[in-house]
N, C-alpha and C positions, 0 to 999 in steps of 0.2 A: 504494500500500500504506500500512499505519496505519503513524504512527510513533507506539510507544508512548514516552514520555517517564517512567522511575522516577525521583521524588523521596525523596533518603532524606535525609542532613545535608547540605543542597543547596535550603533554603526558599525560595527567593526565583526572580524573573525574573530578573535582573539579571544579568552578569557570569554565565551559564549558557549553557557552548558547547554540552552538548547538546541543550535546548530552540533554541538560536538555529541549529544545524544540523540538529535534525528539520523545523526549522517548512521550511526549504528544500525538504526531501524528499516532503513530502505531508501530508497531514491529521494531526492531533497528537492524540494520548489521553492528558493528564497522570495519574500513577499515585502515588498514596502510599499504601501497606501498614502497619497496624498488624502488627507481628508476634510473634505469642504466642513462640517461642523467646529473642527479642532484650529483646521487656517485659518476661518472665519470669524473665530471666538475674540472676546474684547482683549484678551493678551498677548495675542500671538499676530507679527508682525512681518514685511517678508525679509528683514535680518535676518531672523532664526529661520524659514527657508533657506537663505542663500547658505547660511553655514551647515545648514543637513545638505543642500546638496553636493558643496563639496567632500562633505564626507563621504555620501551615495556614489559620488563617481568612483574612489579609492575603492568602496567597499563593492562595489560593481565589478570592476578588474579586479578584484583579489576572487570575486567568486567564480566570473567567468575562467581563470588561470585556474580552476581547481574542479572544474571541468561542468558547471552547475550555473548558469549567467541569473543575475538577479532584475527580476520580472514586478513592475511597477502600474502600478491602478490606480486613479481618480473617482474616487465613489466612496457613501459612505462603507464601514468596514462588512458589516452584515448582507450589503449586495454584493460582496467584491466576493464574499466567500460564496453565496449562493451560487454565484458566476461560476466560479471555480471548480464549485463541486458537477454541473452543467458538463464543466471542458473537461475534467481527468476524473470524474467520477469521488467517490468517497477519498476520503483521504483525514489523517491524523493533523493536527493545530500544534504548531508549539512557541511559547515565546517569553520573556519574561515578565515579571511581574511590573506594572506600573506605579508609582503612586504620585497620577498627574491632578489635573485640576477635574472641576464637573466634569467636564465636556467629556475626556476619555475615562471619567469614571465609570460614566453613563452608557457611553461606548463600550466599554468591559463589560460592563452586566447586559448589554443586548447582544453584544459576541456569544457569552454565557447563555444565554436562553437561546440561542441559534443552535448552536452545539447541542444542546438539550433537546432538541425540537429534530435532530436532525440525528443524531448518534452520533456524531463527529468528537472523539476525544481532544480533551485541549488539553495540554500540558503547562503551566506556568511554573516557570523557575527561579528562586530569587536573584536579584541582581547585583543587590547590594547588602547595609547590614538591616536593613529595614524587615521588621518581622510583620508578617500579615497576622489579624486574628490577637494579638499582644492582650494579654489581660493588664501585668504589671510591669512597671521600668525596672524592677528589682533588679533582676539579671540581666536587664539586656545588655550591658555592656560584654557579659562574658561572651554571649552567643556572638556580638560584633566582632569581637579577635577569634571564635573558633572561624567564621564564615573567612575573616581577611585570610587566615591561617592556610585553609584548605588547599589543596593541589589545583591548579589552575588545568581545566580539561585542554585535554590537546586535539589538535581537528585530525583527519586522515589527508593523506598524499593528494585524494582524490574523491570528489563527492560524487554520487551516481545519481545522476540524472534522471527527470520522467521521461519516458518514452516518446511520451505527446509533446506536441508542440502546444505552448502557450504564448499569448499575444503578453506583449506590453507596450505601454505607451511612452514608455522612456523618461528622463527627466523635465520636469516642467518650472518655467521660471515664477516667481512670486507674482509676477504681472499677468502670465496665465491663468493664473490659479483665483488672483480677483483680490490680491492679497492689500492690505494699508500699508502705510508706509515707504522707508525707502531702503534700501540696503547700504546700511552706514557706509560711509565710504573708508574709513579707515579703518575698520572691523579687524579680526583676528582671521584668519583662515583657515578654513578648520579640514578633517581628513586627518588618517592616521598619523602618516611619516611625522606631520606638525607638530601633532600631542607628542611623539614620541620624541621627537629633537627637543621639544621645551623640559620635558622630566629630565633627559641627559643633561639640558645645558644647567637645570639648575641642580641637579646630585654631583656636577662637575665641580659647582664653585660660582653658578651664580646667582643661586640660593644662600650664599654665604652672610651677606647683610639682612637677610630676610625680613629678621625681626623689629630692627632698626629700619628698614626700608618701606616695609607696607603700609603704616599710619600716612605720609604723605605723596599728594598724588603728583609728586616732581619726582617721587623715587620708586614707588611701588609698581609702575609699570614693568620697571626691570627686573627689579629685586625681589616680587611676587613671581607663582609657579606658572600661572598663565593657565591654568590648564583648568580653569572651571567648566568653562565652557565645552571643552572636549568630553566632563564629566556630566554635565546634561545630556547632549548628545549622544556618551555610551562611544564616543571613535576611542576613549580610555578609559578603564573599567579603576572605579576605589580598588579593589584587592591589589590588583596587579599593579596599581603605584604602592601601594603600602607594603608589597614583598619587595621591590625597588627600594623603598628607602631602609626596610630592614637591611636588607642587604647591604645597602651604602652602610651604614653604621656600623654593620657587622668588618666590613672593610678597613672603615677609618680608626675604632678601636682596637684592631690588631698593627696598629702602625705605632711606631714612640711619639710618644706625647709631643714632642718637640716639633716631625715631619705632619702633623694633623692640623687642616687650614682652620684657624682660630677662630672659633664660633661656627665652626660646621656640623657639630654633634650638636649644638643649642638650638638651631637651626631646624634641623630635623626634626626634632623634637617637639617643637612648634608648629611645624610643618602635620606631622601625624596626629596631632592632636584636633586637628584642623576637618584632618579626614576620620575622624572617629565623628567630631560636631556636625559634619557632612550628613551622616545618616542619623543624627540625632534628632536634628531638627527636622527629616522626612519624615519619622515617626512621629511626629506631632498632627501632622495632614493625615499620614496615613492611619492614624488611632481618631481622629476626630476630623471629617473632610469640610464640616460647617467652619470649621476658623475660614476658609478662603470667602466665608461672606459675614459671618457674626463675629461680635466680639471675644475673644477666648474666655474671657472672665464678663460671665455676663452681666454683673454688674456697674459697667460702664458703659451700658448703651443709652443710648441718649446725652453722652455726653458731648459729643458735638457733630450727631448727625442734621439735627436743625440748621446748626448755626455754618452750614455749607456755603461759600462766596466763592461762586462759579469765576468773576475777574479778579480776585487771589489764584485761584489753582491754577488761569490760563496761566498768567504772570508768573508763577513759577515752573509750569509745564517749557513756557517759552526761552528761560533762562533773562527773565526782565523784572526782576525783583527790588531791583535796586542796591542788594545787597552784594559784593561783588564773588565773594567764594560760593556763594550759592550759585550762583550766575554761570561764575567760570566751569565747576561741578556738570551742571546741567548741560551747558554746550558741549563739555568734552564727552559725553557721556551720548550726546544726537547723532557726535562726529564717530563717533570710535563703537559705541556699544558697549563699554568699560570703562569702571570709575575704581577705586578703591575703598574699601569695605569700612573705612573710618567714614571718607565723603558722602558714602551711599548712605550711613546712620544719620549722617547731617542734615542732609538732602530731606529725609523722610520725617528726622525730629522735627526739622525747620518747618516744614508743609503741616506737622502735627501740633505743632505750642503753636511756632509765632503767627501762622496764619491758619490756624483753629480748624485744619479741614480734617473731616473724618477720613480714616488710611484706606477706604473704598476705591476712589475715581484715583489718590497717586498713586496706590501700589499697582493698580491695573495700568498707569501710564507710564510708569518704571519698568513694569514687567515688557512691555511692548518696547523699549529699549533696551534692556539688558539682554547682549545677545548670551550668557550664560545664565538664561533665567531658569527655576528649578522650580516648581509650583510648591513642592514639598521645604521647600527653603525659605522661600522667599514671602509665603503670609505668616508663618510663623516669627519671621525676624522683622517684617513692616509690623506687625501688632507688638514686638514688643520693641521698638523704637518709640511707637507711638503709644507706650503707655496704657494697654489695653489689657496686658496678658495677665496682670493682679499678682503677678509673681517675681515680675525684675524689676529691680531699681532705679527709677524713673530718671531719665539722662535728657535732659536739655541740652541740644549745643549751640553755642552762641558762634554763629560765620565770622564773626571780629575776631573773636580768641581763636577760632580754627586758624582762620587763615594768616594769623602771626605767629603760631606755632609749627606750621605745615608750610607755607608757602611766607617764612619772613622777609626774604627780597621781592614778593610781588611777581616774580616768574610768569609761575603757573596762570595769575589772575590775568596780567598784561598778554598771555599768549594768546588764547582762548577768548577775551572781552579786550578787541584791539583798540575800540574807544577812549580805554584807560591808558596808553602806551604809554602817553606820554607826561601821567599823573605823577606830581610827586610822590616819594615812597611815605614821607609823614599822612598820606592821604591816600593813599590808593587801594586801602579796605574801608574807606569811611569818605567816600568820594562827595558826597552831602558837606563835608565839613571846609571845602576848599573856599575860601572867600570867592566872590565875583571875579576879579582880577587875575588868580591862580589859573582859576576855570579857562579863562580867555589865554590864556598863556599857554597851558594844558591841552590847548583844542577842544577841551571835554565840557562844555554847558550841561551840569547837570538837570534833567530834566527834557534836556533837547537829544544830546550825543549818546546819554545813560541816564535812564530812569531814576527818578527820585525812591529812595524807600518806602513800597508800599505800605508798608509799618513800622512803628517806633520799637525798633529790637527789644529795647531794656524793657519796656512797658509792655511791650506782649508776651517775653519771659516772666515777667513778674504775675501778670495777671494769670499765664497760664500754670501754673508753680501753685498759684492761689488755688485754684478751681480743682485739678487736681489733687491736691494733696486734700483739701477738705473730702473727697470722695472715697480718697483710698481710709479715710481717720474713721469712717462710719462702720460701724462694728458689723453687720452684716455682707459687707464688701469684705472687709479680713477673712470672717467665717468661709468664706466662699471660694477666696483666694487658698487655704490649703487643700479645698477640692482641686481645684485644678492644678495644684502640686503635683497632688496624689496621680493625675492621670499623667501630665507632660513634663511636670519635673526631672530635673537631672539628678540622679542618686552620687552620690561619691564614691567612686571606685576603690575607695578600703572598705566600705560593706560587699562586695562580692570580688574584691582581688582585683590586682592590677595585673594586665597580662602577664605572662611571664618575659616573653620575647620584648617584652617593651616596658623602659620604665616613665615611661610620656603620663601624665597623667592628664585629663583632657581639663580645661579651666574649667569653674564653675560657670552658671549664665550669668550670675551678677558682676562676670570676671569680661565676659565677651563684650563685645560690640555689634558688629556684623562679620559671622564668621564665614559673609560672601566670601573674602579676599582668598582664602584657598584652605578649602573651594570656598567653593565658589570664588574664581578669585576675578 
């Protein structure tokens, strides 16, 4: 019988149990689905298109070389299989397990009832450390080191083809398919060799500053793994970076102290703990799928779904806030698809205190640029930036103090908000503050050349500091907040052991920020 093989965030050969246990079973049909519900959905953009299809061409030649070419559909999932079963008769499902947003929730459970309806076995296989069905967090950590742990399945020399001929329609561009947006222009490139050169270059040395490197976004581009986005996508699987960096460590520890690049085991370390917070925070989506529209802790709803100001969020959406790291932030982020996981908390606190918008309409305008977006990542870290989750400690970031701590020569703001170039540096986070004369000097008329600030920073910290914390002080929102401990909370790895292989321990939440930067980096 056929084994059909669906590829959905799951690009690559490699480190793929259910390609490596269809190829066992019989003839292989690899399948990847454009799907009008999932493109068309309010987070999905055609950046994230163009970077699955460069991965689809790699994973295309890798499969045709292996004697099996990979055969591609436009429709939703449950016609494509219908179809299918039409052209080669019955045939076995296999793929792995998702934990995306509604849309391919929703999706999975009508694949599910197709299958059922039809006798077609599915096969789902984990992909990461994400456990389906979780009662408690107790142990999950352990089961995440047994899963990174495991033998990575190997493919055969050669897959065995179906007999029948099947149609596909080949790759199709974001503009085909009907999609928003545009495909950043200075994006990341995605496809295997990429993921794989970026993990070498930084287990080589230049992941060496890492830690030091990722809080600003003049340095983090480098000095971060890069490889988030390959981890959305599945063109690199969590396990097989995490036996990589074992390995490197195991390496650089058997070296003398003296010949070991300095800060490259701390490095590491940082590095893994990264990818353990990876699938910590998917379990949060995947244990409870309502946080992508409710509040986590529901005792803060209503706290500022009213008070929504549609010309706030444009203005921030635009990068025309007035504020200028916010500004700079958001442009680089239109340009490229990636920001750094300090500016991405900023970005979200900013849009959450000082301009009062519920994390609804920016997390879904965030997601629609982050070309490494991760549905399982990414509402769980927008709620708790914005103070929703009842459980982490409520982080204000003020773009002045950011952007003299990250960007103190003015760099980063003057490259990305070219208005400012020529601002003086006593002024060029506080571009409001220039007298008339400066301004004319400057080229920069505030208000004409760069927006005035939509609001009074210190005053909308304060007010929002105010309103919050009175909600979190009401004894029935505490109560509630150890619920939702109990479900998403992070346990400390001395109640069920720290792996053995690793003595990384992953930070607490109230230690994190946004642990996009890698990964999601």
């Amino acid at each position: 019988m056929i084994q059909v093989v669906w590829f959905k965030r799951d690009l690559r050969l490699q480190d793929h149990a259910p390609l490596a246990q269809a190829a066992k079973a019989g003839p292989v049909l690899p399948l990847y689905v454009y799907e009008p519900a999932v493109l068309l959905a309010p987070d999905c953009a055609a950046r994230h298109t163009a970077f699955a299809n460069d991965c689809l061409r790699e994973l295309g030649a890798g499969l045709a070389a292996l004697g099996s070419p990979l055969i591609v559909r436009h429709d939703d999932m449950p016609g494509v299989l219908a179809d299918l079963r039409k052209e080669v008769g019955p045939f076995v499902l296999w793929s792995h397990e998702e934990t995306g947003n509604a849309v391919t929730f929703a999706r999975d459970r009508a694949v599910a009832a197709w299958c059922r309806e039809t006798g077609t076995p599915w096969h789902e296989l984990p992909q990461h450390g994400v456990v389906r069905g979780l009662r408690d967090r107790d142990h999950w950590a352990g089961r995440w080191d047994a899963r990174m742990s495991a033998p990575i399945p190997a493919l055969p020399g050669r897959l065995a083809a179906p007999s029948v001929r099947v149609n596909s329609v080949g790759l199709m561009t974001p503009g085909a398919l009907g999609q928003r947006g545009d495909d950043a222009a200075q994006r990341q490139r995605g496809g295997r060799l990429a993921g794989e050169a970026l993990l070498a270059s930084f287990l080589d040395g230049r992941g060496l500053g890492y830690r030091s490197a990722m809080s600003s976004p003049l340095s983090a581009a480098d000095g971060c793994s890069r490889l988030s986005t390959h981890f959305a996508y599945g063109s690199m699987s969590i396990r097989e970076t995490a036996q990589a960096v074992w390995r490197r460590r195991t390496e650089l520890q058997s070296l003398p102290a003296e010949a070991r690049p300095r800060g490259m085991l701390s490095a590491l370390k940082s590095f893994e703990s990264r990818l353990h917070w990876h699938c910590h925070f998917m379990q949060k989506l995947e244990s409870e799928p309502a946080i992508e529209f409710t509040n986590m802790h529901r005792g803060f709803d209503g706290l500022r779904e009213s008070a929504f100001d549609p010309a706030r969020f444009s203005a921030w959406c635009r990068g025309e806030t007035g504020l200028p790291m916010v500004d700079a932030c958001m442009r680089m982020l239109a340009a490229t698809g990636w920001i750094n996981f300090r500016m991405r908390a900023m970005l979200t606190s900013f849009a959450s205190y000082q301009l009062w918008l519920h994390w609804r309409e920016p997390a879904l305008h965030l997601a629609r640029l982050f070309t490494d977006y991760e549905p399982g990542i990414h509402y769980p870290q927008i709620q708790m930036q914005s103070g929703t989750t009842g459980i982490n400690t409520i982080r204000m970031y003020n773009p002045i103090k950011q952007a003299r701590d990250q960007d103190p020569d003015g760099h980063f703001v003057r490259h990305w908000i070219p208005a400012l170039a020529r601002v003086p540096e006593a002024h060029i986070f506080e571009p409001w503050t220039m007298p008339a004369s400066v301004q004319r000097e400057a080229h920069c008329v505030v208000g004409r050349d760069y927006p005035a600030p939509i609001v009074d920073n210190a005053e909308a910290m304060r007010a929002a500091r105010e309103r919050v914390w009175t909600l979190k002080a009401r004894r029935e929102v505490r109560e509630t907040a150890q619920a939702v401990y109990e479900k998403h909370g992070s346990r400390h790895p001395g109640r069920e052991g720290t792996p053995r292989r690793s003595r990384a321990k992953p930070a607490t939440e109230a230690q994190m920020v946004f642990p996009f930067e890698d990964p999601p980096s």
